[in-house]
C-alpha positions as CSV (number, residue, x, y, z in Angstrom):
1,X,42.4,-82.4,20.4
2,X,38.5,-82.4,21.5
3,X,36.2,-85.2,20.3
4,X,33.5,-84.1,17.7
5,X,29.7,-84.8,17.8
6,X,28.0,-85.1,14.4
7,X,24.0,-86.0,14.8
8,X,21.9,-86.9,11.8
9,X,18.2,-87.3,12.1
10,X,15.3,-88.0,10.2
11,X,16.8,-90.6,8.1
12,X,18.2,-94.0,7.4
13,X,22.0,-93.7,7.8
14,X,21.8,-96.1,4.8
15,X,19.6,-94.6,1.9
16,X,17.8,-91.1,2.8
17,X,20.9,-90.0,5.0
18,X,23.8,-92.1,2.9
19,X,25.1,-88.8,1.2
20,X,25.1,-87.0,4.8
21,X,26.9,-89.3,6.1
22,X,29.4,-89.5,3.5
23,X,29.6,-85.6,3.5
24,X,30.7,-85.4,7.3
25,X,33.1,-88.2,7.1
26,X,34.9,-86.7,4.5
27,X,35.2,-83.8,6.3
28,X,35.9,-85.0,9.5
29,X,38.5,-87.0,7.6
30,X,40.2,-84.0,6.0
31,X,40.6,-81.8,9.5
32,X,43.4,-84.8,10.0
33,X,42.6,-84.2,14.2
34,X,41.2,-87.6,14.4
35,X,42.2,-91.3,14.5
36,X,38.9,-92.9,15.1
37,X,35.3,-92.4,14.3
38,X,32.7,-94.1,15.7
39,X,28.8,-94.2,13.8
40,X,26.5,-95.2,16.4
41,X,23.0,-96.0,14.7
42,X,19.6,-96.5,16.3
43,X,18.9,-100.1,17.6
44,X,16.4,-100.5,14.4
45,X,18.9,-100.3,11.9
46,X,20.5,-102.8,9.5
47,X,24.3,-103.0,9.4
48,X,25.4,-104.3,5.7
49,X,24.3,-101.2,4.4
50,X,26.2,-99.1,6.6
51,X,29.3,-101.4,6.2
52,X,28.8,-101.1,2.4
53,X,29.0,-97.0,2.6
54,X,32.6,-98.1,3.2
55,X,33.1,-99.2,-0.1
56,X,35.7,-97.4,-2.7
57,X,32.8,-95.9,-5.0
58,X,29.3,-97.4,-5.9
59,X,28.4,-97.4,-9.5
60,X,30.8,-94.3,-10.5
61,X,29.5,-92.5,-6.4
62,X,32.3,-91.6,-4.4
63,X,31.7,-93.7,-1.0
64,X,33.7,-93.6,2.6
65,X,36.4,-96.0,1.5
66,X,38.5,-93.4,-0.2
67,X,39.0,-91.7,3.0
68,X,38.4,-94.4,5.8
69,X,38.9,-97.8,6.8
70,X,35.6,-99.9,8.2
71,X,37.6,-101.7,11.5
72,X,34.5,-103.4,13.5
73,X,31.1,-103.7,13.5
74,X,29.9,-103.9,16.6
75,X,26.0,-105.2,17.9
76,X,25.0,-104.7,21.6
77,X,22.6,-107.8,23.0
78,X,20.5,-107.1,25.6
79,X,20.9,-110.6,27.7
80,X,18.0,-109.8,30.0
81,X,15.3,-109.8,27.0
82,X,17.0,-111.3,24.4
83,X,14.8,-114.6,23.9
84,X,11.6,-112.5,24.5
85,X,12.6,-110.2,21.7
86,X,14.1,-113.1,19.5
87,X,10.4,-115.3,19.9
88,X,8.3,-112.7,19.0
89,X,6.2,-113.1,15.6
90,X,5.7,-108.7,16.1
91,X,6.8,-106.5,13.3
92,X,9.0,-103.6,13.9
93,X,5.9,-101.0,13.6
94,X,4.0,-102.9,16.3
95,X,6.0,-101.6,18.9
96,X,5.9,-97.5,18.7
97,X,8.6,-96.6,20.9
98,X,11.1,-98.3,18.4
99,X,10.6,-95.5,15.8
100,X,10.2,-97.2,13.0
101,X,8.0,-95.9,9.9
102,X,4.7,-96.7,9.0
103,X,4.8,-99.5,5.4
104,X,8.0,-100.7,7.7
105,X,7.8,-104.5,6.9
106,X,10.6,-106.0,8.8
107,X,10.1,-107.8,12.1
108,X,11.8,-108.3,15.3
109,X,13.3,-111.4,15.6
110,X,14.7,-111.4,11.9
111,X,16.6,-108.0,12.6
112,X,17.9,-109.1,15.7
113,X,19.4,-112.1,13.7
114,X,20.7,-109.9,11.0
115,X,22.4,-107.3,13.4
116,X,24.2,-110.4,15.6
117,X,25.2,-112.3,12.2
118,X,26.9,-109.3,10.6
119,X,28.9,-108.2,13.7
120,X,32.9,-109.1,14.1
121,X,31.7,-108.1,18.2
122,X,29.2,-108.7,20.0
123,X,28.3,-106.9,23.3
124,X,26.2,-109.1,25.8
125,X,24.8,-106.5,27.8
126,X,23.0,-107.1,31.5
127,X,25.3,-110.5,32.2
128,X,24.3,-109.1,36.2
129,X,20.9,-110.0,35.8
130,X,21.4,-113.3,34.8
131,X,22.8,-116.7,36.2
132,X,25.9,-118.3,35.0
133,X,24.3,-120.9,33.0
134,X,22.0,-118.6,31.2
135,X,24.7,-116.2,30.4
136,X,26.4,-119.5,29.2
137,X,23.5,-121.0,27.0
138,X,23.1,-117.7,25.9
139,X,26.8,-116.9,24.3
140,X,26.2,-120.5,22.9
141,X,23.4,-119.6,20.7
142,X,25.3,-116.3,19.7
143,X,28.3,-118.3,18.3
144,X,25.7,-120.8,16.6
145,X,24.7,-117.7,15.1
146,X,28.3,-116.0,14.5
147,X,31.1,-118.0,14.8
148,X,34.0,-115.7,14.6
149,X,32.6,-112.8,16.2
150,X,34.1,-112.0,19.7
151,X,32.0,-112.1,22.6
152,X,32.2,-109.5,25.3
153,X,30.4,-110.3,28.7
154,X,29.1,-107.0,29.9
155,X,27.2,-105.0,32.9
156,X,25.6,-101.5,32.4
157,X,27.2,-101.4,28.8
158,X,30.9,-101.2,31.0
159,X,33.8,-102.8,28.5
160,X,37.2,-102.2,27.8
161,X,37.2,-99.7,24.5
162,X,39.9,-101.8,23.2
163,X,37.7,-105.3,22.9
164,X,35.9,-103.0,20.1
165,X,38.3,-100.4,19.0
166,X,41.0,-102.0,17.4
167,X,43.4,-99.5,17.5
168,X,46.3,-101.2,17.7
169,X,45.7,-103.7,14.7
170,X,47.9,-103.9,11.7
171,X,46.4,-107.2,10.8
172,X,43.0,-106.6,9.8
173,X,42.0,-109.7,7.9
174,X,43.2,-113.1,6.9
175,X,42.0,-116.1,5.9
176,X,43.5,-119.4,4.5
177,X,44.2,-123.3,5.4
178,X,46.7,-124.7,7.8
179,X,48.6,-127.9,7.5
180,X,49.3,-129.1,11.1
181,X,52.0,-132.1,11.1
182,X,50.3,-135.0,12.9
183,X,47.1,-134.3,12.0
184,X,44.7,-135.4,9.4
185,X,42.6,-132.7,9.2
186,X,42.5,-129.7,6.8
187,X,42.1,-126.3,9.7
188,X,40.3,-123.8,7.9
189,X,41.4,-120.3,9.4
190,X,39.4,-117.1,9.5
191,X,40.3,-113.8,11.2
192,X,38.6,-110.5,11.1
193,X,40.0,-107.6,13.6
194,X,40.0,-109.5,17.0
195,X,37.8,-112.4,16.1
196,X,39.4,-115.6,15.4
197,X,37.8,-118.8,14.2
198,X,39.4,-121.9,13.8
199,X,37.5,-124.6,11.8
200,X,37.9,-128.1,11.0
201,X,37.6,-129.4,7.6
202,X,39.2,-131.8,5.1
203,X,41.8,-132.6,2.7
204,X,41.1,-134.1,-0.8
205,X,44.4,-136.2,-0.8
206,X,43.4,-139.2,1.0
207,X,39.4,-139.1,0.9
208,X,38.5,-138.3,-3.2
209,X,40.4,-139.9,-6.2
210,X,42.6,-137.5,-7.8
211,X,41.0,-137.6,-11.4
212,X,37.7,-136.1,-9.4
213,X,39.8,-133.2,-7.9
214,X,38.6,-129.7,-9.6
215,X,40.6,-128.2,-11.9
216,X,42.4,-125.6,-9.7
217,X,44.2,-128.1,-7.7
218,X,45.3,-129.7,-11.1
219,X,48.9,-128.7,-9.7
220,X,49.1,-130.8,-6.4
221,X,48.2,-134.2,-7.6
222,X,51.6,-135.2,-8.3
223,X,52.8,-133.7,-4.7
224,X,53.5,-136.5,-2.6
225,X,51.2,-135.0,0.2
226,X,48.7,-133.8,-2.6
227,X,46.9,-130.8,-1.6
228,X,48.0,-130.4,2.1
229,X,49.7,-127.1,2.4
230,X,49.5,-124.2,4.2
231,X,47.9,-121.1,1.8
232,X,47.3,-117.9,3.7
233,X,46.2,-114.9,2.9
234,X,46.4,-111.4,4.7
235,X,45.3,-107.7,4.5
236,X,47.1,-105.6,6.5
237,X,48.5,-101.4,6.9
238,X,51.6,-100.5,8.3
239,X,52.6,-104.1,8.9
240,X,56.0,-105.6,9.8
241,X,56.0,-108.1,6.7
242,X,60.2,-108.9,8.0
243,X,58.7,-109.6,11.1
244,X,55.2,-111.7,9.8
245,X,57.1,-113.6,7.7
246,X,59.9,-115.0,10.1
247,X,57.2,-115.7,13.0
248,X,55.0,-118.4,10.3
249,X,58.5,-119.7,9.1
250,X,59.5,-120.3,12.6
251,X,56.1,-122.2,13.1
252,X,57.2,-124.9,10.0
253,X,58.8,-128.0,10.7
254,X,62.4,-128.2,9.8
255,X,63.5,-130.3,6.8
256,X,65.0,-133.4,9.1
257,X,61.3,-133.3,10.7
258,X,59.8,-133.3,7.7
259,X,61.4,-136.4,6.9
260,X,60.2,-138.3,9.3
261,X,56.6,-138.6,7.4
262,X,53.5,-138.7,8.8
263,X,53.9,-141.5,11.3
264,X,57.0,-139.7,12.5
265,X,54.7,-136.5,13.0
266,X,51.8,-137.9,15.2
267,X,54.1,-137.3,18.2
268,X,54.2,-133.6,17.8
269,X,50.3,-133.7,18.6
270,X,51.0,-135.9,21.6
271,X,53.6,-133.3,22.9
272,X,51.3,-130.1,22.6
C-alpha cells in the first residue's frame, strides 16, 4: 500500500477548511488501506481546534470522531530561537513570512505558549546548536509549561516515529489516584498516549475533619483509612482487560501485609 498526500490551502484547517478536512478523512478512512494519518498544519496554527474536529458530531455536524481516533498532538520547538520568539511583544502580522492575514490579532509569544501547552509531545528541535545546560534549562521551562507532555531531544527534526506515533498503544488514556503503602501522600496519576505524569497531592483522612468532607466522599468516612484508595480509570481499544486487571492486582499488598497497618508499611518505602 503507497502513502497518500492530501494538501489543503487557502484556509484554516479549523474554520474555513474544517469541512475539507473532514471530507478527505472520511474518505481516506473508507479506502480501509491506511492505519495512520498524519495532519501536519502550518507553524501559525492553533491546535484545540483541530483536536476538536475529532469530536463525535458538533451541534447535530458529523465531525472526524465517527471515523477516527485523535492519538497525539504533537508541537515541534525550535531550541535555537525559542526565547527570542517567546520575548517578543510582535504580533503574528508583523512578521510577513509567517502567512498570517491581515485583522490577525494574535501574537507570538502567546501562540507559542498555546501550541506547547496543548501538546501530549513535544519535539525540541536544533539540541546541536546548543550546550547541555541550555538544552537542560530549556526542557525545564517546557515541563513548567506542560507537565505530562513527553519531551523528545532532537537534531535536524531526526526522531524515532514511534516517540510520536503511538502505534502500538492499547492504552490511550487514564487517570485516577494511587494509594502507595508507606506513604502519606495521595499520588495523583495522569497518562495520555506516552506521557506520564505522576503528581503529589493529599488525602482528606488525616488533614480535614470528616463533617467538612464534600458530599461525594460521604461513603469513606466510616473506612478505617477514610478516603485512601486506589480509583483508576482507563480508556482503552483492543485491550487485554484479563491481562490489565491481574498486573494492578499483582501490584496490591496481600491481606497478611495489609495487616500490618501503617507503621508496618513504612518499610516497603525503605526497601524500594
Amino acid at each position: 500500500v503507497q502513502d497518500k498526500m492530501v494538501e489543503m490551502q487557502n484556509g484554516c484547517i479549523c474554520c474555513t477548511l474544517r469541512d475539507d478536512l473532514i471530507e478527505h478523512v472520511t474518505k481516506i478512512a473508507a479506502e480501509r488501506k491506511y492505519d495512520y494519518l498524519l495532519i501536519e498544519s502550518t507553524g501559525i496554527s492553533e491546535p484545540m481546534p483541530v483536536a476538536a474536529t475529532f469530536v463525535t458530531d458538533i451541534e447535530g455536524q458529523a465531525m472526524l470522531g465517527r471515523v477516527a481516533r485523535l492519538d497525539t498532538l504533537v508541537t515541534v520547538v525550535d531550541g535555537k530561537t525559542f526565547w527570542e520568539t517567546y520575548r517578543t511583544t510582535e504580533m503574528l502580522v508583523d512578521r510577513k513570512e509567517l502567512g498570517a492575514e491581515t485583522g490577525d490579532q494574535r501574537n507570538i509569544a502567546s501562540l507559542l505558549a498555546d501550541q506547547i501547552e496543548c501538546a501530549n509531545v513535544i519535539v525540541l528541535n536544533k539540541v546541536d546548536l546548543l550546550k547541555e545546560d541550555e538544552i537542560v534549562t530549556l526542557e525545564a521551562v517546557l515541563r513548567k509549561m506542560n507537565q505530562t507532555a513527553e519531551i523528545v531531544r532532537s537534531s535536524w527534526g531526526k526522531i524515532d516515529l514511534t516517540r510520536v506515533l503511538k502505534l502500538d498503544d492499547d492504552l490511550l488514556r487514564s487517570k485516577g489516584l494511587l494509594w502507595v503503602a508507606g506513604s502519606n501522600a495521595a499520588m495523583v496519576w495522569a497518562q495520555a498516549g506516552g506521557a506520564v505524569d505522576l503528581q503529589s497531592g493529599n488525602w482528606l483522612h488525616g488533614n480535614v475533619d470528616p463533617s467538612e468532607w464534600p458530599a461525594h466522599l460521604e461513603q469513606y468516612k466510616a473506612n478505617r483509612y477514610g478516603d485512601k484508595r486506589v480509583e483508576l480509570v482507563f480508556i482503552a481499544q483492543n485491550l487485554n482487560k484479563a491481562d490489565l486487571t491481574k498486573r494492578l492486582e499483582d501490584a496490591l499488598v496481600t491481606e497478611e501485609e495489609y495487616q500490618l497497618g501503617e507503621e508496618g508499611w513504612a518499610q516497603f518505602i525503605g526497601e524500594s
